[in-house]
DRENMILO-286461 format. One line per 5 residues: number of its first residue (from 1); for each residue z, y negated, x negated of C-alpha. Coordinates in nm, 4 decimals, decimal comma. Each point is the difference from the previous one (the first is absolute). Layout:
residues N
NUM = Z/Y/X; ...
***
This chain:
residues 285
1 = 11,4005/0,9857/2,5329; -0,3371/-0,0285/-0,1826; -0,2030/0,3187/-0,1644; 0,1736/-0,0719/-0,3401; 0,3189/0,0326/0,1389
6 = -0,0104/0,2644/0,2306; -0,1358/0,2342/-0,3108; 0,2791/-0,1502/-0,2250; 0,2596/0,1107/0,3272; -0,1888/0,3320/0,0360
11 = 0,0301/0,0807/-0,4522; 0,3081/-0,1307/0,0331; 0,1765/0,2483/0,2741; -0,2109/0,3209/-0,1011; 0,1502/-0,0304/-0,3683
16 = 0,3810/-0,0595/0,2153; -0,0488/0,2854/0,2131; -0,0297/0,2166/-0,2838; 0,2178/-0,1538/-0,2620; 0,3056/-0,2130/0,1936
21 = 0,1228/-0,0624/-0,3884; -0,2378/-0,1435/-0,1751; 0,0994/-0,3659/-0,0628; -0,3262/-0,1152/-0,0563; -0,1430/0,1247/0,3413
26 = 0,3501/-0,1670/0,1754; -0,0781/-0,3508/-0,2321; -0,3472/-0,0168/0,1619; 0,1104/0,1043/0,3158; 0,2341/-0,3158/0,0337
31 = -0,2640/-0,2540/-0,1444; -0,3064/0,1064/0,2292; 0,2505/-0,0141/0,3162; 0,1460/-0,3770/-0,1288; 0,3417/0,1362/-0,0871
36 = 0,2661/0,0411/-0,2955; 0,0006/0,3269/-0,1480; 0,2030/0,2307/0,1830; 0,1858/0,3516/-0,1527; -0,1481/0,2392/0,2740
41 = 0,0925/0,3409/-0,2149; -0,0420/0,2558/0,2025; 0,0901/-0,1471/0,3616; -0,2828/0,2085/0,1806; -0,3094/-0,1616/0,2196
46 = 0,2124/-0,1454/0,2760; 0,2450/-0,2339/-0,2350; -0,2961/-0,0778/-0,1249; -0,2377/-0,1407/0,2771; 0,3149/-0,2039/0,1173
51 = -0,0614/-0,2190/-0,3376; -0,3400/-0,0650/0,1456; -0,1348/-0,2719/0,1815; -0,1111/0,0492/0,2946; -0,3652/0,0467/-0,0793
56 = 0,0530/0,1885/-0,2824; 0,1706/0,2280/0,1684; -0,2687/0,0629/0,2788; -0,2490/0,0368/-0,3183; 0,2407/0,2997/-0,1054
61 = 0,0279/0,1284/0,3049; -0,3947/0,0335/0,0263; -0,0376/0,1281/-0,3298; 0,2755/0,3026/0,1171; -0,1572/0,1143/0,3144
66 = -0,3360/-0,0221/-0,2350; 0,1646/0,2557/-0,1898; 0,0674/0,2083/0,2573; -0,3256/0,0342/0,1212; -0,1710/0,3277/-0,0390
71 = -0,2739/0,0382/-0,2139; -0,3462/0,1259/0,1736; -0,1253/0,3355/-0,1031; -0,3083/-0,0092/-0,1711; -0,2753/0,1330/0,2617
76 = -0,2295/0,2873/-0,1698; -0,3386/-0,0608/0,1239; -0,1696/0,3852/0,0527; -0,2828/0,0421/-0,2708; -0,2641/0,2453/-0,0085
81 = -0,1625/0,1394/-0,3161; -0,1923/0,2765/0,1688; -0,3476/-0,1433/-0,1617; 0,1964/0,0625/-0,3601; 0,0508/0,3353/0,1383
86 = -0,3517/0,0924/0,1049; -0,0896/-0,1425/-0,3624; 0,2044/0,2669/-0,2055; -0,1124/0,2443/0,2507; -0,3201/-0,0241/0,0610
91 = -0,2006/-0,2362/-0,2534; -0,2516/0,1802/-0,1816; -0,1087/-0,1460/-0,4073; -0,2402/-0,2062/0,1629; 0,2424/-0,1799/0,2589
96 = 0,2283/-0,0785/-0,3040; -0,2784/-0,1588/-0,1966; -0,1287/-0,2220/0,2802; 0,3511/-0,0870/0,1391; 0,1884/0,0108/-0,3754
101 = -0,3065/-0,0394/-0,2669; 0,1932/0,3258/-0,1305; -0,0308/0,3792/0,0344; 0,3137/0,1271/0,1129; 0,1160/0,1308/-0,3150
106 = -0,0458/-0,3122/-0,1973; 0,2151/-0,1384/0,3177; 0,2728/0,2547/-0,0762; -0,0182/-0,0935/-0,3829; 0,0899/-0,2916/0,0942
111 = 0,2668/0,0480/0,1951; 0,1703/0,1827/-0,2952; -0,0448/-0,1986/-0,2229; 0,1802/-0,3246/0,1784; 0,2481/0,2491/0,1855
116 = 0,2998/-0,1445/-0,2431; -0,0729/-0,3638/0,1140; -0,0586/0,0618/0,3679; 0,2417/0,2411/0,0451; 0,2572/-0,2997/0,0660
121 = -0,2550/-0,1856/0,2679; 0,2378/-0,0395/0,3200; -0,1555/-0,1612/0,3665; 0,2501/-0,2768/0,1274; 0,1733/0,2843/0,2160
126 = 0,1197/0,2108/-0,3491; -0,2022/0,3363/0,0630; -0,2090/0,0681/-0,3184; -0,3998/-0,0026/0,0900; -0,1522/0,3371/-0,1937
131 = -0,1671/-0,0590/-0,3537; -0,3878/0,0941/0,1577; 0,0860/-0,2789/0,2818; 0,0416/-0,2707/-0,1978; -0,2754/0,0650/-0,2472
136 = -0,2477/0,0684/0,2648; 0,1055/-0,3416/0,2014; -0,0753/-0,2009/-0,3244; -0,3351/0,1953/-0,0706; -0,1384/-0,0627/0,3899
141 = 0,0848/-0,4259/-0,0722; -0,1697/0,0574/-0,3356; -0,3301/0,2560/0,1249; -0,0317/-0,1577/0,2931; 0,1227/-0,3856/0,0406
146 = 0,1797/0,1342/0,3210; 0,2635/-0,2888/0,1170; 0,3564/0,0793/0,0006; 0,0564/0,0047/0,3654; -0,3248/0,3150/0,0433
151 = 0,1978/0,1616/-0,3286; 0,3723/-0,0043/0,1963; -0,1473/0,1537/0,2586; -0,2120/0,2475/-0,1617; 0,3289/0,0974/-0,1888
156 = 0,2940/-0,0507/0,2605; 0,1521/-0,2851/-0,2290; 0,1008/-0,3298/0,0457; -0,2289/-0,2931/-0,1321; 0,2260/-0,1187/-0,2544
161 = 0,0772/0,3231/-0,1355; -0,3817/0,1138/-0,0184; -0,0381/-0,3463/-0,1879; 0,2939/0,0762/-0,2252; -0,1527/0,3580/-0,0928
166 = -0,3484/-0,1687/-0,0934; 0,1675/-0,2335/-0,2643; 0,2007/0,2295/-0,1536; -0,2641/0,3365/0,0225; -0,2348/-0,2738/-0,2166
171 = 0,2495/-0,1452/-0,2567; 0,1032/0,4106/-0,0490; -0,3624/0,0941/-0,0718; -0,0594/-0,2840/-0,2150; 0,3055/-0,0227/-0,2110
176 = 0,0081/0,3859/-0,0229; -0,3336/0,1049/-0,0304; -0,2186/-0,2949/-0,1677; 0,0508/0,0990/-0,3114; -0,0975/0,3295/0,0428
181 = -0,3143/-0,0599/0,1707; -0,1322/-0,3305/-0,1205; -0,0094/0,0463/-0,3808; -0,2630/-0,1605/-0,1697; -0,2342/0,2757/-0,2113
186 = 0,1000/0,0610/-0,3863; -0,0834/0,3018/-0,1802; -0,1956/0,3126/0,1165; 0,0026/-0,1908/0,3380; -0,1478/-0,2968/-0,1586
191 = -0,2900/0,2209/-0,1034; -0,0280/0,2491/0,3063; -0,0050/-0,3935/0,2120; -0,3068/-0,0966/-0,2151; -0,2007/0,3152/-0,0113
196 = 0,0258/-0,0211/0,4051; -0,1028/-0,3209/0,0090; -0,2905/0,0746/-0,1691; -0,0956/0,3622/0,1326; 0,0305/-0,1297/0,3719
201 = -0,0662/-0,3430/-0,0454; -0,2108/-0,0688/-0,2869; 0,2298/-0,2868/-0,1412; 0,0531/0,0683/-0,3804; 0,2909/-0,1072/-0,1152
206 = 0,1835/-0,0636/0,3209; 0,3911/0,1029/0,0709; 0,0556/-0,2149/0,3206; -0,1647/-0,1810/0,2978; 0,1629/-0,3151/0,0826
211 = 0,0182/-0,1641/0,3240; 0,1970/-0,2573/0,2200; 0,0511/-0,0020/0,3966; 0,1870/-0,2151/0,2488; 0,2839/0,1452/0,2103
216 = 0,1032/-0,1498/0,2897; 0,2736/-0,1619/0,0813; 0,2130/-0,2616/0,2543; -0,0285/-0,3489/-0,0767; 0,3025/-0,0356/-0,2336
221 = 0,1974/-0,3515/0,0703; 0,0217/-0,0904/-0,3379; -0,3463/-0,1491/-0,1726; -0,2294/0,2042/0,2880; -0,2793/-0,2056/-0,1109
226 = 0,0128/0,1772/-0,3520; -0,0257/0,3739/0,2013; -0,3297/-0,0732/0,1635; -0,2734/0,1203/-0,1347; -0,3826/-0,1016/0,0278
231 = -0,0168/0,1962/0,3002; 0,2180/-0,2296/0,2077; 0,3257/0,2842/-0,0222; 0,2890/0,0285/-0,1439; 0,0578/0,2429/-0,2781
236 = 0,1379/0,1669/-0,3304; -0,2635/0,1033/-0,3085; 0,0301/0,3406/-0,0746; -0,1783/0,1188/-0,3485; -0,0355/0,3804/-0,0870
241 = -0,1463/0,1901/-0,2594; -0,1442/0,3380/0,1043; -0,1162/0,3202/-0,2713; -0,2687/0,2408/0,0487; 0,1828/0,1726/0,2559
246 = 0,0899/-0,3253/0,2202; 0,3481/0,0355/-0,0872; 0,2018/-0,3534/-0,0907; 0,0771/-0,0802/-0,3430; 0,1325/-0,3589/0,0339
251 = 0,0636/-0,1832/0,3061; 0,0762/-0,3707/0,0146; 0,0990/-0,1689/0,3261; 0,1844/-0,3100/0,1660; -0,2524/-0,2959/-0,1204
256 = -0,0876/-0,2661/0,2382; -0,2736/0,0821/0,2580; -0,1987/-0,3159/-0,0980; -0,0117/0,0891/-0,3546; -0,3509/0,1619/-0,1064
261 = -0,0153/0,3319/-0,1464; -0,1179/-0,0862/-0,3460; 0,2906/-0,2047/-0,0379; 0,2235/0,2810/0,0868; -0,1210/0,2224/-0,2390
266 = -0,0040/-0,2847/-0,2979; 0,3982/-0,0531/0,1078; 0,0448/0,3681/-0,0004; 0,2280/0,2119/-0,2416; -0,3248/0,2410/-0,0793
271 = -0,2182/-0,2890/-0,1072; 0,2774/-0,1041/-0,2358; 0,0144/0,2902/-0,1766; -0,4126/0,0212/0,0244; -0,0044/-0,3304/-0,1686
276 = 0,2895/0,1201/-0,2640; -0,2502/0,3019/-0,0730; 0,3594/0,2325/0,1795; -0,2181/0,1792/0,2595; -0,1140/0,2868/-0,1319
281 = 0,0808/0,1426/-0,3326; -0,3056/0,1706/-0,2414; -0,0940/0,3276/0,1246; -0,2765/0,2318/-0,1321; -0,2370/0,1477/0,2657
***
């Protein structure tokens, strides 16, 4: 009996085992052993395997004592998260900025304000990691470019779940809080952006500075050539726009690494609406 046929044999007397009835399942029975159809009903297992040939019947017979094989218990591996501990402890403002790139209370901010989407962040073994946890794992890959095997040990979690917490800590802070933190200046803003520009600066009529970097990344599989930039790396193109007060107004990111920066900003939304005269509106200073 050949690979095919063994999983046709093995479909074939899971559906029977459950469902003696079903005509279809007693049809396809009788063609995949080479005989007529047969009217089983509900004989039971033994009738049954005495309609088989004889290495069908040793196929059943495996797949039966499969069944009644018990299933391993999952072994907990012990985890310690007493450098966590020491952190909420002990960690003074200045600890959280060089380990986080936050003070403590912008930390706990945080941790309110995606509560309601990490609230239902489970590890592979069901128990729900804390709110402050999960934040703090994402902020340590983000502050300090720690790998994920340091981070599940600094933490007492698995690998996969300290990866899975990363992903979904960023995609909560960007689709939740973007748009309340990277608005581009209209208005009063507009003007307060300007005047700072020129008070600390000395650039008259200036609402933005504008630059591009590369981020690194793994060689992708698909077009790597296109990712490597002039520095002999791989990488994504990340364009900001920064006020007065270094805070973002527009971010664009995910071009090629071997595209230049000029050309990034000429494909760019904001040069668009530059071009279309849609960047700022008139203001009076």
């Amino acid at each position: 009996m050949n690979e095919e046929e063994f999983g046709q044999v093995m479909t074939i007397v899971s559906a029977y085992l459950f469902d003696t009835s079903n005509d279809i399942v007693r049809n396809r029975l009788s063609r995949t052993c080479g005989r007529r159809p047969t009217p089983f009903g509900d004989i039971g297992k033994v009738v049954f395997l005495q309609h088989m040939k004889k290495k069908e019947k040793l196929v059943v017979d495996g797949y039966l004592r499969l069944c009644t094989i018990p299933i391993p218990k999952r072994v907990v591996i012990p985890r310690s998260d007493e450098w966590w501990v020491n952190v909420l402890e002990n960690f003074t403002d200045e600890d959280w900025l060089k380990h986080f790139r936050m003070r403590r209370q912008t930390f706990e901010h945080l941790c309110e304000t995606l509560t309601r989407l990490i609230q239902r962040q489970n590890n592979p073994f069901g128990r729900n990691l804390p709110v402050d946890k999960c934040v703090a794992i994402a902020l340590s890959r983000l502050a300090t470019g720690e790998n994920l095997r340091a981070l599940s040990k600094l933490f007492g979690v698995a690998r996969s779940t300290a990866c899975k917490n990363v992903n979904s800590v960023c995609n909560g802070i960007v689709n939740m809080l973007r748009e309340e933190y990277i608005i581009w200046p209209e208005g009063d803003r507009l003007v307060e952006t300007i005047r700072g520009f020129r008070e600390k600066y000395g650039l008259v009529q200036c609402a933005g500075a504008v630059d591009a970097s590369h981020v690194p990344i793994a060689m992708p599989y698909d077009h790597p050539d296109d990712y490597e930039n002039q520095n002999g790396w791989h990488s994504i193109v990340l364009q900001a726009v920064a006020d007065d007060k270094l805070r973002f107004t527009n971010v664009d990111v995910g071009w090629p690494g071997n595209i230049k920066k000029d050309e990034v900003l000429k494909n760019s939304k904001l040069y668009q609406k530059g071009t279309n005269e849609e960047l700022f509106p008139k203001v009076n200073l």
